[in-house]
N, C-alpha and C positions, 0 to 999 in steps of 0.2 A: 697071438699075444692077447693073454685075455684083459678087459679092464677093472679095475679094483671100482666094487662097487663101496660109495658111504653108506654104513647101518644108520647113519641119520636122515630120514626123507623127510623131503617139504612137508607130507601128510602129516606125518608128526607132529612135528612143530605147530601144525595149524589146530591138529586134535588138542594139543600140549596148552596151546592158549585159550584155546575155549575150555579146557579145565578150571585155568589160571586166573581165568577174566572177572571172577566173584570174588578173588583172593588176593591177588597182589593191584597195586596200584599202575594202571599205565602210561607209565612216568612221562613228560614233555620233552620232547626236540625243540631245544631253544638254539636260535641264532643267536651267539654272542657278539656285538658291537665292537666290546674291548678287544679279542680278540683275534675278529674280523679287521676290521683297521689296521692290528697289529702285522698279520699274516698276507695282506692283501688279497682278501679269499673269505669263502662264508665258511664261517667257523661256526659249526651246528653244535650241541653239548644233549646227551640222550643220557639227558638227570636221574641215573639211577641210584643217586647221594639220597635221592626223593622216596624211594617205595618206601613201604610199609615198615621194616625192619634197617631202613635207610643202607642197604645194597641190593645187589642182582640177586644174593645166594637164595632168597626165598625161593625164587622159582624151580630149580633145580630140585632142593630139598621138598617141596611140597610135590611136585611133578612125580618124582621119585617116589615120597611115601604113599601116596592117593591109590598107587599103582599094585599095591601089596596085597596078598592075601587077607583076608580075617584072621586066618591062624598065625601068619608072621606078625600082622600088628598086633594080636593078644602077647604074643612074646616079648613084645618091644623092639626099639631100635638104638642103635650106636653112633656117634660119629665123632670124629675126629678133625677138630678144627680151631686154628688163629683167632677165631670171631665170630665174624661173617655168617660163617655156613652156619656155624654153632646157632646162631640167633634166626638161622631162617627154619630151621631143625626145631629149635624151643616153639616157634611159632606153629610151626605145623603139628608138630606134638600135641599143642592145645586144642589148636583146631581140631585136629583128627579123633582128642582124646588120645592119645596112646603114649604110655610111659617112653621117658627116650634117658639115656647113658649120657653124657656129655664129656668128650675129654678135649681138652685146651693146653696148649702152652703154658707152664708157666711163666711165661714172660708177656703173655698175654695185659695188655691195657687193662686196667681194674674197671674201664666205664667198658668195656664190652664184654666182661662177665659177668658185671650189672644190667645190660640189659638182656644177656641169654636169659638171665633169676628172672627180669623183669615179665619176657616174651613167654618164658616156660611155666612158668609160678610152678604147682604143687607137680605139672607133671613131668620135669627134667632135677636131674642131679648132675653137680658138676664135680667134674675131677679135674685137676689141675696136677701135670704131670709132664718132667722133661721141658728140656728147651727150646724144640724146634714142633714145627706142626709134625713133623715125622718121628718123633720120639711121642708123641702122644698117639699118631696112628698105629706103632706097634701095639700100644698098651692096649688099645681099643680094639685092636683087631685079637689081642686075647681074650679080651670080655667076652667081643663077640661067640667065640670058639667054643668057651667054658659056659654059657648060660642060651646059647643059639638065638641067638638077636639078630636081625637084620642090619646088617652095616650100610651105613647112608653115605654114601660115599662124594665128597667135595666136587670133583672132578671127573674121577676115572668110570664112570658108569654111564652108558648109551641116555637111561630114561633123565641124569642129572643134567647132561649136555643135551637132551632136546630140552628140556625147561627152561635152561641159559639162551639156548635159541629163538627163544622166543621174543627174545628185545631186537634179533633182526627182524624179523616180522615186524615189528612197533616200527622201526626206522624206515623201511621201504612204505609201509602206510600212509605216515607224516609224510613224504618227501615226494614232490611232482616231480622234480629237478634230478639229474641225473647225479649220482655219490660216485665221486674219485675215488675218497680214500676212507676207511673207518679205521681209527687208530683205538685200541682197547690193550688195556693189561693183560699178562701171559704169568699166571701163577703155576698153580697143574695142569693148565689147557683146558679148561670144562668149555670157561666163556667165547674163547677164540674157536674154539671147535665146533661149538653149537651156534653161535652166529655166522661164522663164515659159513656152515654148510648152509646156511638161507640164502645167505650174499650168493655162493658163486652159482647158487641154484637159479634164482631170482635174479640177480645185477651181475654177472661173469665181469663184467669190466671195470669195478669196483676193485680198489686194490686194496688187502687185507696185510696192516703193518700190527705185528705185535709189539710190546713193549714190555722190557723187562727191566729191573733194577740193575747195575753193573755188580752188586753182590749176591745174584743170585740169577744169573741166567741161564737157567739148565733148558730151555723150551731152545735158546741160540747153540749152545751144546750139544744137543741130541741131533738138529739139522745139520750141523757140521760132521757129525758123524755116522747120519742116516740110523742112528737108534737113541734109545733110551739110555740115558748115562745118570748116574748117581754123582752129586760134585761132593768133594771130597769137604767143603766148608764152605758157609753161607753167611753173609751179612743179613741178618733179621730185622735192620732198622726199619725194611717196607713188610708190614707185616702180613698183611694178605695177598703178598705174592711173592712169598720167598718159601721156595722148597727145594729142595734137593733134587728132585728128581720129578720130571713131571708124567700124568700119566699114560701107561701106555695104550690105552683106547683114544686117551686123548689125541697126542701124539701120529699115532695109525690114520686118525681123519684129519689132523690141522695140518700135517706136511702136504697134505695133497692142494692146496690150497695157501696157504702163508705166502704173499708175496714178498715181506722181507719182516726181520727182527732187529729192532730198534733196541738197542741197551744206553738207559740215562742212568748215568753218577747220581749217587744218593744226595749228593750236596745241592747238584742243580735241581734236583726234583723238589726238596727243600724251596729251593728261590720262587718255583712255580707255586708251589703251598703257600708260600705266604703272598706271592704276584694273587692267586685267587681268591683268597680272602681280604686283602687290603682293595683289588683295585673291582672284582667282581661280584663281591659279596657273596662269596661261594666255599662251604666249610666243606672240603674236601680230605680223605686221608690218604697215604702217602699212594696205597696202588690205585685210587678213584683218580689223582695229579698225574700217572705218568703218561698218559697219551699225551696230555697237554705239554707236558715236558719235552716231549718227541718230535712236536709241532718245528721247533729252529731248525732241527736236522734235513726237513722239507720243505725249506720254507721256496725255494724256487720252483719245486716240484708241484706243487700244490697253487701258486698263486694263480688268484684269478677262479677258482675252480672250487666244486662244494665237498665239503670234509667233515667227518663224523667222528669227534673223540666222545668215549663210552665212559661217563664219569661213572667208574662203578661201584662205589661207597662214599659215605661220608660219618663212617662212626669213626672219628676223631676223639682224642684225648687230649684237651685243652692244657693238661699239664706240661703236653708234649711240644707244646710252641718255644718256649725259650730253646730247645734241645735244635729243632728246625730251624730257628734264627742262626743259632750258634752253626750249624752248619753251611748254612745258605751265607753266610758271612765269609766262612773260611773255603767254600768252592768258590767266592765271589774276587777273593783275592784280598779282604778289605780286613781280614782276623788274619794274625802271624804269632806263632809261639816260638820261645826261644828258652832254652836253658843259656844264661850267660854268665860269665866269668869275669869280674869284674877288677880290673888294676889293681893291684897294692900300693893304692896313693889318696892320700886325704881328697876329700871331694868326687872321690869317684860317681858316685851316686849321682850328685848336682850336674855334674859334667854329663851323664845320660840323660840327665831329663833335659838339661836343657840345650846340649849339642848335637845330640844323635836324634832324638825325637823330632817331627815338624809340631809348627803350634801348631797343628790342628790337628794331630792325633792323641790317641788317648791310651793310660795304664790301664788292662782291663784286669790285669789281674798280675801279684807280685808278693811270691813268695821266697822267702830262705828255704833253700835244701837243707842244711842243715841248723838245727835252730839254737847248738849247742856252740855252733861257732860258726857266729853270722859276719865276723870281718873278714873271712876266709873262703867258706863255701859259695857253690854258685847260688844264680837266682833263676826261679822259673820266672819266667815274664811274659804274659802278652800283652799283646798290644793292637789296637785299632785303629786303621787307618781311613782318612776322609777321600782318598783317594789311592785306589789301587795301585794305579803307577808309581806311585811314590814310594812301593817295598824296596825297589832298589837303592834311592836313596839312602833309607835307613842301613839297609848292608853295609854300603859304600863307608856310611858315617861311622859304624860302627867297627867295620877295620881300620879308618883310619886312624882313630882315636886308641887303637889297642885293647877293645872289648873282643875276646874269643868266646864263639857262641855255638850253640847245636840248631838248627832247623827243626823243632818238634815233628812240625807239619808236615815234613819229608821224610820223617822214618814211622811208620804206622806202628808199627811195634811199642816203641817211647810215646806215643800220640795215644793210645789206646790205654798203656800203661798211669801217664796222668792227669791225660784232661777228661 
């Protein structure tokens, strides 16, 4: 029985950061306090919200391009990417000198196609194409085709995941103490691939949890079915780790290794976004949050014992907080939507607010379905509660009084459709 050797060796890695070591920042292993406390356990944070391009993706993309001929980089390069890689790609681009393609989402954040402009000035152009990172990777991978550019690829490429590997290096450096657990996002696999093969190189007894969004876990999909799977549809609300399908170089070296995948609700990860920022002082985006997110689901496992989550961005879009509030409310239990239907009897209205509501919740929002005939039609309503447990009450109130209602919150479909 022969054994499957990994194309990614410690050499590597070691070669990979001594390239790196002039270019990217090597970002702090902070012991977090609040978290520490919280978890009963040191809870380390490997601030990659911090480099240079404020994520990990420089390394990977810079690793990558350094690596190229003269004649590939006269031609230029391509890449296909959410943000992230895009901004670590513009960076290296300048550094390098060499003209680079850019294709992004369009649904891409407006502040991190502002700072690709920013990272790349004269020598990247951006395309803005399609709605998922994968509808821009086709278009890109025609570019490629039609003008022979080297495609920089996010994840799926040996030299991308040693350059991602390089922040295990940084973590076993910093740390005397022996590491349980390193909890890190699982987008295409570059990061988890290229770090673990340090980990199980260097610390075998470190156990390696990925973390994936619950709308987008193709990295928990493909180990369930020992290959690569394409999902048929994907929530994009975490945007630099939702793809469809993750890669298969990645993939080939993370199963060997992965000791479990961790999938967080977009809402809780939400509640940890804003737990980071109110209580940490830490401006994280949605896939730099989900290790931290993952943290409850171990919390017995891990007490007492030292743990590594990989914050691995923090290009945030501040516009994006109310959208995060508004979710982290309605996982929290404390935000309820109803279409309701309200009696054919004078007063009815007065009789909602003031029978079926407690004093201490509140109308967050209250419209006519129909605005052509409002003594008739239902109302969209939500509503905000001071305490969670009290949604049954309002049920309870609300049938006994003769108000027939819908559940927004329970049919995604109508949820999606109006809020």
């Amino acid at each position: 029985m022969s054994t499957k050797v990994n194309p990614i060796q410690v050499r590597d890695i070691i070669i990979a950061n001594q390239v790196l070591k002039d270019v990217v920042v090597k970002t702090p292993l902070q012991r977090d306090p609040i978290l520490s406390d919280k978890y009963d356990c040191n809870v380390y944070l490997k601030r990659e919200d911090l480099q240079v391009v404020r994520s990990f993706k420089i390394r990977g993309a810079y690793n990558l391009m350094q690596g190229l001929t003269q004649e590939e980089l006269a031609n230029g390069v391509v890449c296909a990417s959410a943000g992230n890689h895009a901004q670590g790609v513009a960076y290296s681009c300048k550094a390098l000198g060499v003209k680079g393609v850019i294709f992004m989402p369009s649904t891409t954040p407006r502040q991190k196609v502002n700072r690709v402009e920013f990272f790349g000035g004269p020598f990247v152009e951006i395309r803005l194409i399609g709605d998922t990172f994968d509808d821009s990777f086709d278009q890109a991978m025609e570019y490629c085709n039609e003008h022979d550019a080297s495609f920089i690829h996010p994840f799926n490429d040996t030299r991308t995941i040693t350059g991602q590997g390089t922040i295990g290096l940084e973590i076993l450096d910093c740390m005397e103490e022996p590491i349980s657990h390193v909890f890190m996002a699982v987008g295409g696999g570059g990061l988890i691939s290229g770090v673990g093969s340090y980990l199980n190189s260097i610390s075998p007894d470190t156990k390696i949890v990925g973390v994936e969004p619950e709308g987008a876990a193709s990295m928990k999909a493909a180990l369930e079915k020992d290959e690569v799977v394409k999902l048929d549809k994907i929530d994009k609300f975490v945007d630099g780790a939702s793809v469809k399908r993750v890669g298969d170089i990645s993939f080939d070296i993370a199963k060997e290794f992965i000791d479990d995948i961790s999938v967080v609700p977009e809402g809780k990860l939400c509640t940890t976004l804003l737990d980071l920022y109110n209580e940490n002082a830490i401006v994280a985006e949605p896939a730099g949050a989900l290790p931290i997110s993952a943290l409850d689901y171990y919390r017995d496992e891990i007490k007492g014992k030292n743990v590594v989550c990989i914050v691995s961005g923090g290009n945030n879009d501040i516009d994006r907080m109310q959208e995060f509030k508004e979710r982290s409310l309605i996982y929290e239990g404390f935000k309820h939507y109803f279409i309701v239907n309200f009696p054919q009897r004078a007063g009815a209205l007065r009789e909602f607010m003031d029978e079926v509501l407690g004093k201490d919740d509140d109308i967050t929002r209250f419209e006519y379905t129909k605005k052509n005939n409002r003594d008739k039609g239902p109302v969209l309503v939500g509503i905000e509660l001071q305490r969670a447990e009290d949604y049954h009450q309002i049920i309870s109130r609300m049938e006994k009084k003769g108000f027939t209602y819908i559940e927004i919150n329970k049919d995604e479909q109508l949820f999606q459709l109006l809020i």
